[in-house]
N, C-alpha and C positions, 0 to 999 in steps of 0.2 A: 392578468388576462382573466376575466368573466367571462361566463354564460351569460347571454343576452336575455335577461328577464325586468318586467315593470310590472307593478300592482295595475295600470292599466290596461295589461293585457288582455283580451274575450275569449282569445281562441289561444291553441296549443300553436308550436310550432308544426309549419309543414313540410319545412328541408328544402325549402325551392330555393335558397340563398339568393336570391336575387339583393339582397340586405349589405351581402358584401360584396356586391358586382357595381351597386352603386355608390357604395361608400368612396367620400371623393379623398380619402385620405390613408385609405389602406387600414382602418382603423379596426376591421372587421375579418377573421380568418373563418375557413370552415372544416370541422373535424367532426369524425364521427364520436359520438358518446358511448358509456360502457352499455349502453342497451342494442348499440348496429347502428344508428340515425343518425344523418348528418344535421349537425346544428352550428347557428354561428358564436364566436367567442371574440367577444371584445377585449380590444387593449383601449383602455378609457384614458391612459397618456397622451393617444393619438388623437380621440373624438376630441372636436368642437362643437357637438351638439346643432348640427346643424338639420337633424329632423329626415333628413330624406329617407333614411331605409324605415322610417316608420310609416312614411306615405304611400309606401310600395307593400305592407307588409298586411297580411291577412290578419294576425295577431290581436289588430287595431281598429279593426274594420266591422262595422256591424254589420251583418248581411243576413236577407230577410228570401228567406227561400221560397222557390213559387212554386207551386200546384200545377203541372200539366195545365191544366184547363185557363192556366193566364198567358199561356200563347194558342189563343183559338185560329190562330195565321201560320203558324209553322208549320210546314212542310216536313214531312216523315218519308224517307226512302229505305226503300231496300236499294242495292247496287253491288253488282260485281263485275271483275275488271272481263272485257273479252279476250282480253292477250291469256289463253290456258298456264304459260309458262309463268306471268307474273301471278295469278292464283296460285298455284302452286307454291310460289318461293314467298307469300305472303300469310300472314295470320289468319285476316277474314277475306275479305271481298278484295282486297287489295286496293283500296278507294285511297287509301293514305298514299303511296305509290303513284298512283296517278295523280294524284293533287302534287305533288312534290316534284313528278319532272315536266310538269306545266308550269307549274309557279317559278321553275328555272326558268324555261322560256319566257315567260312575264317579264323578266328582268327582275326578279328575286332572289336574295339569297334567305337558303333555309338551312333553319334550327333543328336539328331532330334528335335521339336517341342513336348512339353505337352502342356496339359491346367493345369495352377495350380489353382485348384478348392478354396482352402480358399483363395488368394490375385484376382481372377477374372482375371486373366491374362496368356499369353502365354508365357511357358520358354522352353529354351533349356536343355536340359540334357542327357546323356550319358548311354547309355545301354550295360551292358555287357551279359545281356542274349538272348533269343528270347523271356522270358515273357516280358522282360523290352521294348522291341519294339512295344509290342500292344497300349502303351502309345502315339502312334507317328499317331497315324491310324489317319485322317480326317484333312484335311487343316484347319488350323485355318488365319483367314482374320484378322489379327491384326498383329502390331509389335509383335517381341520375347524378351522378356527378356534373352539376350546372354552373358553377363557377365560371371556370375560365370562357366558354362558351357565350356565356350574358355579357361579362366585363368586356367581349370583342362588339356587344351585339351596339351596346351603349357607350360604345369608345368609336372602334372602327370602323363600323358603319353605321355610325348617325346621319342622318341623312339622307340615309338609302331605305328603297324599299327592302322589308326584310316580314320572312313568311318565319312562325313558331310553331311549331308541335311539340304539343305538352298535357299534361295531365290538368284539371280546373283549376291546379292551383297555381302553378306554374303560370298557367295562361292567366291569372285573376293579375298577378303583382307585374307581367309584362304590361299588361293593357295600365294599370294605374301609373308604371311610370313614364309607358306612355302617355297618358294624358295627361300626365303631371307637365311633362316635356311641349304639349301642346303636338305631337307626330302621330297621334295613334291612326292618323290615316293613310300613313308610311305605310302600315301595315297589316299582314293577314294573319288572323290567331286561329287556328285549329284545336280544340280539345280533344278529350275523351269522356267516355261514360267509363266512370273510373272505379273500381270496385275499393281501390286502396294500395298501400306496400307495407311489405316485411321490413322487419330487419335484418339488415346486411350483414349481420353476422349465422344468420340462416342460408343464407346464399353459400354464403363465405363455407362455414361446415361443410354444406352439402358438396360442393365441390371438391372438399379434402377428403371428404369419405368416398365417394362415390366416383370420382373421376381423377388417374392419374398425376400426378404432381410433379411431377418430373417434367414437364414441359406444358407450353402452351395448349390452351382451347383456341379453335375457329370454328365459326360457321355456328356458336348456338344459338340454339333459337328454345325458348321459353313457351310457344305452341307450337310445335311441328304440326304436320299435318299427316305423320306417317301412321297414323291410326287411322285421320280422316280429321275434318274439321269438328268441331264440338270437343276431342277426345283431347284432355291436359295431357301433353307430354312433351318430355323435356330433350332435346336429341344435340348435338356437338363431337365434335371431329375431335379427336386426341391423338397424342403419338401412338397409341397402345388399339388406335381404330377409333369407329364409331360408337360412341355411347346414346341410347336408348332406354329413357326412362323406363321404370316396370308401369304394367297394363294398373296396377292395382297398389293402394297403402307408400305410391310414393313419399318419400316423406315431407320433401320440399311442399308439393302442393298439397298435403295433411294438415301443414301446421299452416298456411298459404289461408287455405281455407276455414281454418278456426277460428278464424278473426281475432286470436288473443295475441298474436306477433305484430300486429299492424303497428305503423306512425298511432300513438294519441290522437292525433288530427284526427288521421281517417275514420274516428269513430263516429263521429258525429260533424263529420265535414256536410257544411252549408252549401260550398261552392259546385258540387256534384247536380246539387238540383236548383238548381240557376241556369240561365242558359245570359245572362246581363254581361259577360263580360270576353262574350266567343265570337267567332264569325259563323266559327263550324264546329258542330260536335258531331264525330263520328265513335263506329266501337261495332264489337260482332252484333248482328241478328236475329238475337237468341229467344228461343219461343218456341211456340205448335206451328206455325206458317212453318218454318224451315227442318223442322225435324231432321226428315230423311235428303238433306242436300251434306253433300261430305267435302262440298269442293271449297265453299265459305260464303257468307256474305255479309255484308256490312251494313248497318244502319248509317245513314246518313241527315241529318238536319241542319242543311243551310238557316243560319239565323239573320244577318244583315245581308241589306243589298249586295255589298259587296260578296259576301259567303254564298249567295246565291247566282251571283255572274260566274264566282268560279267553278260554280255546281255545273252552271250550262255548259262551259268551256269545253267539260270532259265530259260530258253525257253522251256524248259517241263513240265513246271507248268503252264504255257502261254498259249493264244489261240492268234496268233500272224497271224498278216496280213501285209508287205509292199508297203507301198506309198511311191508316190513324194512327194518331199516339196512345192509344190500350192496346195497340198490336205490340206495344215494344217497352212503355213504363213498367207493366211489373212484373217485366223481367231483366230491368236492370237495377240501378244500387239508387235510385230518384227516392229521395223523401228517406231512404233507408237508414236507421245507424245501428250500430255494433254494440252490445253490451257484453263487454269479456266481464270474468271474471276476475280481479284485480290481485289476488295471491296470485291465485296459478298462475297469470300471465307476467307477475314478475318472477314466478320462477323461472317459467320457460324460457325468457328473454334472460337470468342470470346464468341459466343453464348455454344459452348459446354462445353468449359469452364465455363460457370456460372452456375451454379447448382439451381438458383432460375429462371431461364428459359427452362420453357418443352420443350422438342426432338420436341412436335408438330409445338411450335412456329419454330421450326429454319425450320421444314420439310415444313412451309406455308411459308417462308420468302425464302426459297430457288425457289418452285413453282411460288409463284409471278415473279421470274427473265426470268421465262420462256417464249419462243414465242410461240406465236398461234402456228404455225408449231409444234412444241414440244408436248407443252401440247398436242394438236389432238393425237399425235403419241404415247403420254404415256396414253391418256384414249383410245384408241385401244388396246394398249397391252394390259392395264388391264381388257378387255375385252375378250381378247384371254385366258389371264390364268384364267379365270373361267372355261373356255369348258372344257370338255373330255379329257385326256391325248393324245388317238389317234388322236382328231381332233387338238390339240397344234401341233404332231407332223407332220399331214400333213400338218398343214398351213404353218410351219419354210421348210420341203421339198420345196414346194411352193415359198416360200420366196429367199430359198438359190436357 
């Protein structure tokens, strides 16, 4: 059994497995590596060489990333949902949510993100109803467990219409083996404007330190919105009560946001600023237009016809506003990439792996790398998110 690697490879892996979903021989397992990342592992007994998980695979694929200004046609929304309760029980605008129990009605079945509460991890799985969709509500910041999920998507319902929410990358190897298949007009592909993911074994930690272990989590959610929207915090049910991230120096989103724990991919992933192989890219609204709104909203860019019928469908359940695309590129991760530094960040990913060293060491091992400049700029923030909600929001106004 190998790790799946070729001297022809361009890119890094990105954990979408979709490689072993379509291996027609079982030739393909997926396990996490000693870094947290799920990757696949060939048993080369099995392969016949018959090429398919390279046609689906990003790995192999040159891709030529566009500039904003090469969709002078694309449509930019702001949107959020009018049902209060589904804002509320959603990350941003709740736009994902309402495309999901539409797209039921469509006679869709859809792909999304759960949290599976006994393994502590995020899976993909397949709703055939609208209750089955409430499962999907809240970004989760972790890789997905997408395995068994694809293998149903491209077994058991071939043939059927079928809706995916996924991250670019995710959604890049759905649409090739669609179109490999000759079906990609089966179906509807949803992205994100996608900042990246950790390692799974930083989830993993955080969990064991911070949150009982004695029995299951439900109900987490990866943004709560019990600060308000814009504010990261992490909130879940435990037997021992509710846990609620700290206001400040959380560690999960410390290391979350150093970009030195991401996928490889994510550093310098192509497919983020592509809009070539989505219907839809949605993600929060984040900028100077929205400052002081605490309840959420979502950007929205229908890209095909189709992405754009389903935009109409629900535009009455919406409170929908059009912008330009400077109102919302740079302030997402479009054209952006990551340069960690390459010690540290295999410490810190050796460090998370080792279970007899606390999150705290790695989170004072990470801060020592830091510059004066830095540090000054992260003990201001954490200054700021103490204040007021209103006066957070003025100072970011201020700011942006």
């Amino acid at each position: 059994m190998n790790n799946i690697t070729s001297p022809n490879s361009i890119h890094p892996c990105t954990s979408c497995q979709l490689c072993a979903a379509v291996c027609p021989k079982g030739a393909i397992t997926i396990r996490t590596n000693e870094e947290g990342f799920y990757r696949p592992v060939l048993d080369e007994s099995l392969c016949i060489d018959c090429g398919l998980c390279t046609k689906v695979c990003y790995k192999y694929k040159p891709i030529t990333p566009t500039p904003p200004s090469d969709y002078p046609n694309i449509e930019v929304w702001a949107a959020a949902c009018k049902d209060e309760q589904v804002l509320k029980e959603t990350t941003s605008g709740g736009v994902a949510d309402v495309f999901a129990r539409e797209l039921i009605k469509q006679g869709y079945y859809c792909c999304g993100v759960t949290y599976d509460s006994d393994a502590n991890r995020a899976v993909n799985q397949i709703a055939v109803n609208e209750a089955e969709t409430l499962a999907f509500r809240g970004s989760k910041y972790i890789q997905s467990y997408t395995f068994s999920a694809f293998k149903k998507l491209i077994s058991e319902y071939a043939g059927k219409k079928i809706a995916v929410f996924g991250t670019p990358c995710h959604i890049f190897a759905i649409d090739q083996y669609l179109r490999f298949r000759k079906k990609r007009e089966q179906a509807i592909l949803i992205d994100f404007y996608c900042h990246g993911c950790p390692s799974l074994n930083l989830w993993k930690k955080y969990v064991k330190e911070n949150l009982p272990d004695n029995g299951t989590l439900s109900n987490v959610r990866f943004r709560s919105k019990h600060r308000g929207w814009g504010r990261y915090c992490i909130e879940a049910n435990t037997p021992k009560g509710k846990y609620i991230s700290p206001t400040v120096n959380d560690s999960f989103y410390t290391l979350f946001f150093s970009d030195h724990v991401l996928n490889e991919s994510c550093h310098t992933c192509e497919l983020r600023s592509t809009l070539q192989y989505t219907d839809i890219r949605i993600g929060d609204f984040w900028g100077k237009l929205y400052d002081f709104n605490k309840k959420g909203v979502s950007i929205v860019t229908p890209v095909t016809e189709v992405g754009k019928s389903l935009f109409k469908d629900v535009k009455d359940r919406l409170i929908t506003n059009r912008h330009r695309q400077t109102d919302v590129i740079p302030y997402q991760s479009w054209g952006k990439t990551y340069t960690p530094n390459a010690p540290l960040r295999k410490r810190l990913l050796t460090e998370l792996a080792d279970e007899n060293i606390p999150l705290k060491n790695t989170i004072k091992h990470y801060r020592e790398s830091l510059t004066g400049k830095q540090r000054l700029k992260l003990g201001i923030k954490n200054i700021i998110l103490r204040l007021p909600s209103p006066i957070i929001s003025l100072i970011k106004k201020i700011y942006h």
